[in-house]
C-alpha positions as CSV (number, residue, x, y, z in Angstrom):
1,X,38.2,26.2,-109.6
2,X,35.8,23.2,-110.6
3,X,39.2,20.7,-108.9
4,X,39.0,23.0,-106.0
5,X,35.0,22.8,-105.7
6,X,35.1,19.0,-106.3
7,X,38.2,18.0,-104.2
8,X,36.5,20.4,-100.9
9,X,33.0,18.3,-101.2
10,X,35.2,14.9,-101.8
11,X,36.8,15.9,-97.9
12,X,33.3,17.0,-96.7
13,X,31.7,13.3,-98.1
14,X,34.3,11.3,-96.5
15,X,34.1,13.6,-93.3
16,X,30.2,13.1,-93.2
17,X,31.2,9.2,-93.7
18,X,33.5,9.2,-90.7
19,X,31.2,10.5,-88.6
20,X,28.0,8.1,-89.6
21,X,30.5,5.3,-89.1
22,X,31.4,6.7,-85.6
23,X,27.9,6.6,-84.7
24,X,27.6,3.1,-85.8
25,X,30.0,2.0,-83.6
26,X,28.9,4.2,-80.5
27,X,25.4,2.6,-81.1
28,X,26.3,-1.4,-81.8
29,X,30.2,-1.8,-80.3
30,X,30.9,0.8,-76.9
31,X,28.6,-1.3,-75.0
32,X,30.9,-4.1,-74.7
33,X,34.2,-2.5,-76.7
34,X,33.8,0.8,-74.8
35,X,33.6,4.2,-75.7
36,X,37.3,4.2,-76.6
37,X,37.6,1.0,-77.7
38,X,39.7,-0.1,-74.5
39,X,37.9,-3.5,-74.0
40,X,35.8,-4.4,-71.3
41,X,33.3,-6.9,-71.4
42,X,34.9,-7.9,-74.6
43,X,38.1,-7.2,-75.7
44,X,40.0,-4.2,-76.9
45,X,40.1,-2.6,-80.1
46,X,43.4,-1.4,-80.0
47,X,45.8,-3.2,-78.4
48,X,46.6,-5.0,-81.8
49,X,45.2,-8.9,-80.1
50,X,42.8,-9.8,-82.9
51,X,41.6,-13.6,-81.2
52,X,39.1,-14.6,-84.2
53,X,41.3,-13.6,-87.0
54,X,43.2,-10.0,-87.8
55,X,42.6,-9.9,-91.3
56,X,40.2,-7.3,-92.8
57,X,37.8,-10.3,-94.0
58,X,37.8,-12.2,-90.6
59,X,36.6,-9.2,-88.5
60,X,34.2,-8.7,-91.0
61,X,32.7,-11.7,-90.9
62,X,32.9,-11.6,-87.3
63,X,30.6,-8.6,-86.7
64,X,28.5,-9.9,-89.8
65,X,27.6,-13.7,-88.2
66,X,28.4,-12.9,-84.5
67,X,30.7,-14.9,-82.4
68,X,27.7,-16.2,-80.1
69,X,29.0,-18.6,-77.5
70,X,31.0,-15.1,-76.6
71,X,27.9,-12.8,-76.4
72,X,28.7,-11.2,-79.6
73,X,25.8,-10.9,-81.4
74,X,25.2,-11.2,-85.3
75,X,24.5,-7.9,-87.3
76,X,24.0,-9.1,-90.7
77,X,20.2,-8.2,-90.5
78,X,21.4,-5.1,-88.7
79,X,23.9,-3.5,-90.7
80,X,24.8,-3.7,-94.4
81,X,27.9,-4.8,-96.2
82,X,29.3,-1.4,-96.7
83,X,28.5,-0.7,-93.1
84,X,30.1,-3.2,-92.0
85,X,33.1,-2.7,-94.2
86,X,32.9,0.9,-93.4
87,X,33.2,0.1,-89.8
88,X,36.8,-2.4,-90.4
89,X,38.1,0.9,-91.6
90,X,37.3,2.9,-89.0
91,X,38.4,0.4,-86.3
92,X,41.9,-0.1,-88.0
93,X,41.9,4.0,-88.1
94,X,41.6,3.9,-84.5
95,X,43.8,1.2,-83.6
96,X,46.8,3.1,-85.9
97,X,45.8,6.1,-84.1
98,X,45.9,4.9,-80.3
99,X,48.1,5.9,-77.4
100,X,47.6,5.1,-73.5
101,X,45.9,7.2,-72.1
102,X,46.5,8.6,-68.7
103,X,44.1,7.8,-66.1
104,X,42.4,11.5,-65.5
105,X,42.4,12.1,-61.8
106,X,41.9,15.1,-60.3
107,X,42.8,16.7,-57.0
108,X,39.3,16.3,-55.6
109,X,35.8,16.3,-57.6
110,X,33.3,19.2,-57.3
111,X,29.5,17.8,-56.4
112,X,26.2,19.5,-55.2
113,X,26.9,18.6,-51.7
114,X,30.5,18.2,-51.3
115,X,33.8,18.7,-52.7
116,X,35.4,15.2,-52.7
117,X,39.3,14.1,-52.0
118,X,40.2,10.9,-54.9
119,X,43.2,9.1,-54.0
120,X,44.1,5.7,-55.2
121,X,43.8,2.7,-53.1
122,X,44.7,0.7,-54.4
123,X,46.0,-0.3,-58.2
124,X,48.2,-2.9,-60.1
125,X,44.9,-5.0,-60.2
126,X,43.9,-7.4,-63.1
127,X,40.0,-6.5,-63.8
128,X,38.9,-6.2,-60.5
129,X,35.5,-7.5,-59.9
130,X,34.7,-7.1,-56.2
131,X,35.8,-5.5,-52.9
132,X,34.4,-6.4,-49.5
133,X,35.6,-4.6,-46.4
134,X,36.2,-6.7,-42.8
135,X,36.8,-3.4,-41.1
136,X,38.8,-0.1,-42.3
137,X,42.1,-1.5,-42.6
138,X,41.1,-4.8,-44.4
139,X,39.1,-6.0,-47.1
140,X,39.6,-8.6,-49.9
141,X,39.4,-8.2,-53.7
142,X,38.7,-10.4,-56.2
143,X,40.3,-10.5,-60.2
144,X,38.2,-11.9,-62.5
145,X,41.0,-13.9,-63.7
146,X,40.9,-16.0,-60.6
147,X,43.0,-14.3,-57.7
148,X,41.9,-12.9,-54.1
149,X,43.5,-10.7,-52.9
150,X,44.1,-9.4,-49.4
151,X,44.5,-5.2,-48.6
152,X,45.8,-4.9,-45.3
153,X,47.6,-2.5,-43.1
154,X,48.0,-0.1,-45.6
155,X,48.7,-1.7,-48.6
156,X,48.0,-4.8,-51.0
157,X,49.1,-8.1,-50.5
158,X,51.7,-9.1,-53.9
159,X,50.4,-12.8,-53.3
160,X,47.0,-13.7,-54.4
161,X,45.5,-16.3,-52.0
162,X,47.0,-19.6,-52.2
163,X,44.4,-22.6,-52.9
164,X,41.1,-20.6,-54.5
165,X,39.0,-22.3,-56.5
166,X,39.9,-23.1,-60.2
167,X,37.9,-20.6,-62.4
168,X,36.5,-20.4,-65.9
169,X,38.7,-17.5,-66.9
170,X,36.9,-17.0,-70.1
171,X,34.7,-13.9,-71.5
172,X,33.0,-12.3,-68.5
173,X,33.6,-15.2,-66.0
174,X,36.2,-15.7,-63.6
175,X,36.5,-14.9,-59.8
176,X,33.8,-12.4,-59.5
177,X,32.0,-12.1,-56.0
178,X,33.3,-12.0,-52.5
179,X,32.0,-11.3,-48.8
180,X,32.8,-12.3,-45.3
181,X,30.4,-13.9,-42.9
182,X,27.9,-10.9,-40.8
183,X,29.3,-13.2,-37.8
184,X,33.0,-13.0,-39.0
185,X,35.2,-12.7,-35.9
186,X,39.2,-13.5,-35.3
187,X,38.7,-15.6,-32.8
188,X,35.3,-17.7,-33.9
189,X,33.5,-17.5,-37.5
190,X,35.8,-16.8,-40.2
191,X,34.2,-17.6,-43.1
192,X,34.7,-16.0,-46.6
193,X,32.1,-16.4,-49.0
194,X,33.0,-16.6,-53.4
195,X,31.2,-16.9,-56.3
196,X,32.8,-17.8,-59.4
197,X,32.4,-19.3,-63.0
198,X,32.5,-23.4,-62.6
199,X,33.2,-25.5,-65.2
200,X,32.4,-29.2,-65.5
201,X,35.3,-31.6,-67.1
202,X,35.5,-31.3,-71.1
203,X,34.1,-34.6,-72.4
204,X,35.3,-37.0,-74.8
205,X,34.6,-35.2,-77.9
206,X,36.5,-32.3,-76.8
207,X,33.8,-29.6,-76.9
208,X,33.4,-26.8,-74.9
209,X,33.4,-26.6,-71.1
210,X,30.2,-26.4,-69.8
211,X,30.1,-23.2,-66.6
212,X,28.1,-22.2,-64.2
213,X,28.3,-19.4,-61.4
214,X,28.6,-21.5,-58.0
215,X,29.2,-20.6,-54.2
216,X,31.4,-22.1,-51.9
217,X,32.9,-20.7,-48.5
218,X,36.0,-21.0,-46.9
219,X,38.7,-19.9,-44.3
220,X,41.6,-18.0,-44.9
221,X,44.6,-19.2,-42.7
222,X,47.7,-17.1,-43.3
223,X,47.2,-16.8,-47.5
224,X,46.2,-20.1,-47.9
225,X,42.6,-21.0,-48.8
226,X,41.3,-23.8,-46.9
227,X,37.9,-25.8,-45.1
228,X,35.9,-25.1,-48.7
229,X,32.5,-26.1,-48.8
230,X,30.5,-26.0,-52.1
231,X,26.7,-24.2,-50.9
232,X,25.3,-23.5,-53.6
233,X,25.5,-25.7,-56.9
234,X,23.6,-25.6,-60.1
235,X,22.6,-29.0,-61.2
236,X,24.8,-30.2,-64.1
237,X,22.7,-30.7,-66.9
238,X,21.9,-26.4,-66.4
239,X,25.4,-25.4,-66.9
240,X,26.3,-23.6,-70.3
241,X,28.6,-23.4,-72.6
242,X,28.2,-19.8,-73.2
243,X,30.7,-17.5,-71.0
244,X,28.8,-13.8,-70.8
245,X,26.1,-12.9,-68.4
246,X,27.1,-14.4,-64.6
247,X,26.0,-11.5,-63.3
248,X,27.0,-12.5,-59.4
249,X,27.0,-10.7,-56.3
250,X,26.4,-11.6,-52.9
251,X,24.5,-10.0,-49.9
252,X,23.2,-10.7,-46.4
253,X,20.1,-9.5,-45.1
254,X,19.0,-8.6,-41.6
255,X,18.4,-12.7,-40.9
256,X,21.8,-13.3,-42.2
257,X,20.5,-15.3,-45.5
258,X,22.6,-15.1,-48.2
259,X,21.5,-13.4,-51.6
260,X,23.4,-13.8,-54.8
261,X,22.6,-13.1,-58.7
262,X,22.6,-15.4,-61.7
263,X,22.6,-13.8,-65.2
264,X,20.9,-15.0,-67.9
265,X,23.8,-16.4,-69.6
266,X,23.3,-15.4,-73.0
267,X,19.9,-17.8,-73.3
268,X,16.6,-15.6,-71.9
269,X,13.7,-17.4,-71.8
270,X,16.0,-19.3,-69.4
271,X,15.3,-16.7,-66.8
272,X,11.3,-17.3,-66.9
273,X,12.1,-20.7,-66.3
274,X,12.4,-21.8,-62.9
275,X,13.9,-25.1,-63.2
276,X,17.0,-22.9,-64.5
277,X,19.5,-21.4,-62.5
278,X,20.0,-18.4,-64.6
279,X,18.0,-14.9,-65.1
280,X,17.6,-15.4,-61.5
281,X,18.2,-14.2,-57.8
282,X,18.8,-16.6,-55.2
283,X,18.7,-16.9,-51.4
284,X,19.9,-19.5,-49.2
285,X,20.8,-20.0,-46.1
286,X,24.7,-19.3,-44.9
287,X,25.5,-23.2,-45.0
288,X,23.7,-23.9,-48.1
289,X,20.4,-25.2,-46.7
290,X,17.2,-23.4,-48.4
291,X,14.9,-20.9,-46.3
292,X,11.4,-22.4,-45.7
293,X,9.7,-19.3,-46.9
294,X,11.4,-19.7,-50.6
295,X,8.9,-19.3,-53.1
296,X,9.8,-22.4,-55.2
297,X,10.6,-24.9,-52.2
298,X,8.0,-26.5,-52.7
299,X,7.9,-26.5,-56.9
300,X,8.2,-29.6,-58.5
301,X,11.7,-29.5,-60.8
302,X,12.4,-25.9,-59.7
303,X,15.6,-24.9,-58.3
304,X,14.5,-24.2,-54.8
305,X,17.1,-21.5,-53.7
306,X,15.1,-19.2,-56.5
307,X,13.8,-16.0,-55.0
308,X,13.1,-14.1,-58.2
309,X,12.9,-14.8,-61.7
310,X,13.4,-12.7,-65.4
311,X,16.2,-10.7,-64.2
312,X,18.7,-10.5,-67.2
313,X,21.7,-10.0,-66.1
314,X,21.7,-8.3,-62.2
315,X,25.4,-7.0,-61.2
316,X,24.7,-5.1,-58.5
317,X,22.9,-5.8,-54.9
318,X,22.3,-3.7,-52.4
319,X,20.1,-3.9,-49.4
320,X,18.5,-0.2,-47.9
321,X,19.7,0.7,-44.7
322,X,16.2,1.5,-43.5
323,X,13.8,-0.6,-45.2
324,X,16.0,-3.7,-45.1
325,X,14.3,-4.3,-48.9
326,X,16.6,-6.0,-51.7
327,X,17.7,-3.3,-54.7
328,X,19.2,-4.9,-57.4
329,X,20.6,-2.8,-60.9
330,X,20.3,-5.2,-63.9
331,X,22.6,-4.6,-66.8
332,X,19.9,-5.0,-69.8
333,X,20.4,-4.9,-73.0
334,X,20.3,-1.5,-75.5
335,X,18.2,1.0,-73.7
336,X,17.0,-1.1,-71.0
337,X,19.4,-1.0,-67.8
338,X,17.1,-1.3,-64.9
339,X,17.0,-0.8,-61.0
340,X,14.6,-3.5,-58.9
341,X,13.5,-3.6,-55.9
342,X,13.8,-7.2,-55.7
343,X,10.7,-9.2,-53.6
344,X,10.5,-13.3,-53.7
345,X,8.2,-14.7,-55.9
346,X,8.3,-11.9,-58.2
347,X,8.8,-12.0,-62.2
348,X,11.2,-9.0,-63.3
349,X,9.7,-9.9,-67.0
350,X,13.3,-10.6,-69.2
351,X,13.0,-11.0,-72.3
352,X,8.9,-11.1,-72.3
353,X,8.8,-7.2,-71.5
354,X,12.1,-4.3,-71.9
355,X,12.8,-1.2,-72.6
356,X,15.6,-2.0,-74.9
357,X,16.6,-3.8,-78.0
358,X,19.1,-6.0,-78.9
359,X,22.8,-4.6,-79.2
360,X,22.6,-5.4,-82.7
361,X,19.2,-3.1,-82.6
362,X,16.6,-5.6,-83.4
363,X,13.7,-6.2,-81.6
364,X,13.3,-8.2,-78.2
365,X,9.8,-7.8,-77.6
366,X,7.0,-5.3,-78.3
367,X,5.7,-5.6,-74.6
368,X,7.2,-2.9,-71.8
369,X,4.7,-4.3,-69.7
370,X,2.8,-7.3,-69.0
371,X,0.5,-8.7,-66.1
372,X,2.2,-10.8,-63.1
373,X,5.6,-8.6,-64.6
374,X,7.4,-6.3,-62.1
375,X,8.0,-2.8,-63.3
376,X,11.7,-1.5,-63.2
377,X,12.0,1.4,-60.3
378,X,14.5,3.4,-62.8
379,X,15.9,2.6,-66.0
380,X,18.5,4.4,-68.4
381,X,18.0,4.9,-72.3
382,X,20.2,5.1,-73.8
383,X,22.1,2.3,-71.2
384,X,24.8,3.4,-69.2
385,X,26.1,-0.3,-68.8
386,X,25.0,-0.5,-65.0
387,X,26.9,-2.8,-63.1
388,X,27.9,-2.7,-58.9
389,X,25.3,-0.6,-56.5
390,X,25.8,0.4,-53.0
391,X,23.6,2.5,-50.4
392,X,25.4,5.0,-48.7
393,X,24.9,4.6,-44.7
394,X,28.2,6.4,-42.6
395,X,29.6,9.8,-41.1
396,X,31.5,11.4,-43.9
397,X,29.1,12.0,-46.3
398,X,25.8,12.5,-44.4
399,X,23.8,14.6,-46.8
400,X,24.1,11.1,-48.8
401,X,22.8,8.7,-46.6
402,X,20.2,6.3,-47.6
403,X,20.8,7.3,-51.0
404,X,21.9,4.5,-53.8
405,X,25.1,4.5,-55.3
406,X,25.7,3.3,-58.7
407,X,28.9,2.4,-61.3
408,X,28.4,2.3,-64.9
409,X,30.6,1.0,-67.4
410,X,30.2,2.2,-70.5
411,X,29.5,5.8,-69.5
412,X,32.0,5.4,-67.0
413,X,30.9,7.3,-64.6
414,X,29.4,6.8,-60.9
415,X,26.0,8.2,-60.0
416,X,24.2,9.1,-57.1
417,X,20.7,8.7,-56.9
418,X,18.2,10.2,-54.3
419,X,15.4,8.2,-53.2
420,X,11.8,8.5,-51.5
421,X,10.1,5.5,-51.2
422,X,10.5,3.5,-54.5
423,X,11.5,6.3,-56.5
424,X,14.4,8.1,-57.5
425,X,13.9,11.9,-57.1
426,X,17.4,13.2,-58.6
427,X,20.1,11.3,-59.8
428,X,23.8,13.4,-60.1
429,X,26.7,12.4,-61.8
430,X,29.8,12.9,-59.3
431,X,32.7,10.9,-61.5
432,X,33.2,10.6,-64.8
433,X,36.0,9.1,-67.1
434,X,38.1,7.6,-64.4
435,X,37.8,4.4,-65.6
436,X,34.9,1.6,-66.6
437,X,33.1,1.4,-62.9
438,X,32.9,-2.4,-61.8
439,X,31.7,-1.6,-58.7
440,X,31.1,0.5,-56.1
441,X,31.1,0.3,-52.4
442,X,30.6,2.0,-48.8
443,X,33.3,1.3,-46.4
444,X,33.3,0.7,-42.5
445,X,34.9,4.3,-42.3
446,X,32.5,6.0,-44.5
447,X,34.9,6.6,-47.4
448,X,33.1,5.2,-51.0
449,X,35.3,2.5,-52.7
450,X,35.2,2.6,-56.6
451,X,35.9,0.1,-58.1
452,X,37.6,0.5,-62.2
453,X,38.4,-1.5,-64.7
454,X,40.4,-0.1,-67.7
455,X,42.9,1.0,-65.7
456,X,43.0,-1.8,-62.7
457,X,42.7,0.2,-59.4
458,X,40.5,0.9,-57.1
459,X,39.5,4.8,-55.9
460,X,38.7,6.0,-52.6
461,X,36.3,9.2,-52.4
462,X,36.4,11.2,-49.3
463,X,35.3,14.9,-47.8
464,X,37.6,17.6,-48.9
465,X,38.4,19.6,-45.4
């Protein structure tokens, strides 16, 4: 009886354990691991790839002391040993334990407003970052790994674009943004606009590449890449060796002046900092020259194509259909994903004021708000992972125009969020578990374009008849 007794509370202790462990990593690791340890901003869990070392002892110390030019923070004044060790155990449980899992998509998706048709547009894609439309039948996709690639006439090109820039394929840079011209025509204008991760040459005592995000615009002839011109460069001595935190999107505005976000890169006081590219969003105009009205033009060492500063790491812009005024979601640390409207000159606070903490749970800053600091219009705690935004403006779903779209990655899911004025009235959840949401868009025909990494594809959403 007393075996019995002792042997049932030994099961219950190390049940109780699991679960605290599970917890641990839910809290610390699914931001950048996921949920299911599938990888995404960092790498998988279970694929059996250990880069920094497979043994017990090197992942250990890895989570202990952080692997920081990567984003991965340190946790030894976080967690304890045992927690730590605890947590090795659990992962190697999980990695023993894993199977692929089939992507979970149903016949059509049930919402407040409308039942919704989900059909794949298209897949076989390798991290998808971005998708920009020309007209319904063609739009362009970029893979963070450094191919474009061209959807047309039905399906997807099996040739990336010949002659794209060479990327830093490295932690969360690569290809990442692309748009065409507002002027694009076949006959006339036919630029393409990318952003991507730059590195400068690796010097003599072989360290680490410096990167950068930088913009350049070019021609697509056939599917060949050609005419490039660099617009937008960061001045050398600013690049960083880190490779998390580009952020990167582009937009155009009613003038035609390009937008497009810089994250933080790992390094945040950079972003109050305005002779720093990073922690910032930019405008220029569409051949690289800066608009008069900048706010920093006329700031001595500034970067002058700065429109707003202390914005951590913004991967998603947006423009409202109405209002013409620049929405931005920033992906913010624990407990602080934001959504800005963005106006030049302004300071978005990062790191002085957040909701959030460290991944790692330690303390950023004490302040949620300061003066001269912009208040976020939304934010999420506990963080969804925000990443790509979109307003809704077409025919299919009209109960949903003017209202904000946004992808998360961690929760995996795709929101939609109702708006009056500068704040968000309702926000609905209307897809879940698909995938980890890189972006999302509104196309020409009115469908909505998700965008998923984890698996590669891209979903199209529309009305069920």
């Amino acid at each position: 009886m007393k075996i019995t007794l002792l042997y049932s509370l030994l099961l219950y202790a190390a049940a109780a354990a699991g679960a605290t462990t599970e917890k641990l990593y839910q809290k610390h690791c699914s931001h950048c691991h996921g949920t299911k340890f599938q990888g995404g901003n960092a790498q998988s869990l279970i694929d059996g790839i250990w880069q920094f070392g497979d043994a017990d002892g090197a992942i250990q110390r890895n989570i202990k002391f952080g692997i920081t030019h990567l984003g991965m923070p340190a946790y030894e004044n976080t967690l304890s040993d045992k927690e730590i060790r605890d947590l090795v155990s659990f992962l190697r449980k999980a990695e023993s334990a894993a199977e692929p899992v089939p992507l979970p998509l149903p016949a059509y998706l049930q919402t407040l407003d409308y039942q919704i048709n989900v059909e794949v547009f298209a897949e076989g894609l390798d991290i998808p970052w971005d998708i920009a439309f020309l007209d319904k039948d063609t739009a362009l996709i970029t893979e963070r790994s450094g191919a474009l690639r061209v959807y047309a006439d039905g399906h997807l090109f099996s040739k990336p674009v010949e002659g794209t820039p060479e990327v830093v394929a490295e932690g969360q840079g690569g290809l990442l943004a692309v748009a065409f011209d507002p002027d694009y025509t076949d006959e006339g204008n036919q630029w393409v606009y990318l952003a991507y991760s730059h590195g400068l040459e690796i010097g003599p005592n072989g360290r680490k590449a410096p990167a950068m995000t930088r913009i350049v615009r070019g021609r697509i002839d056939g599917n060949l890449w050609k005419d490039e011109e660099v617009i937008f460069e960061a001045p050398h001595e600013t690049y960083r060796t880190t490779r998390h935190h580009y952020g990167t999107r582009i937009v155009f505005d009613k003038n035609k002046d390009l937008y497009f976000s810089i994250g933080d890169r790992g390094t945040g006081m950079h972003a109050q900092d305005p002779a720093r590219p990073n922690g910032k969003i930019h405008r220029i105009h569409r051949d690289g020259k800066i608009p008069r009205n900048n706010p920093y033009r006329r700031t001595k060492d500034a970067i002058k194509s700065i429109c707003s500063l202390g914005n951590r790491n913004p991967q998603g812009l947006a423009f409202h259909p109405e209002t013409g005024e620049l929405w931005a979601s920033e992906h913010g640390p624990l407990g602080g994903d934001e959504i800005n409207v963005i106006k030049a000159g302004k300071n978005y606070g990062w790191p002085v004021i957040s909701y959030g903490r460290n991944y790692n749970g330690s303390i950023i800053t004490e302040l949620t708000h300061k003066e001269g600091m912009e208040q976020p219009i939304w934010y999420w705690n506990p963080s969804t992972a925000v990443c790509g935004i979109d307003f809704y403006s077409g025919d299919l779903f009209p109960k949903w125009n003017n209202k904000l779209i946004v992808g998360a990655l961690k929760y995996e899911d795709v929101r939609i969020l109702s708006i009056e004025g500068h704040r968000v009235m309702h926000e609905e959840v209307i897809l879940k578990n698909a995938g980890r949401v890189r972006d999302v868009c509104c196309g020409p025909d009115g469908a909505v374009y998700i965008v998923l990494n984890s698996p590669g594809i891209i979903l199209k959403l529309t009305p069920k008849k």
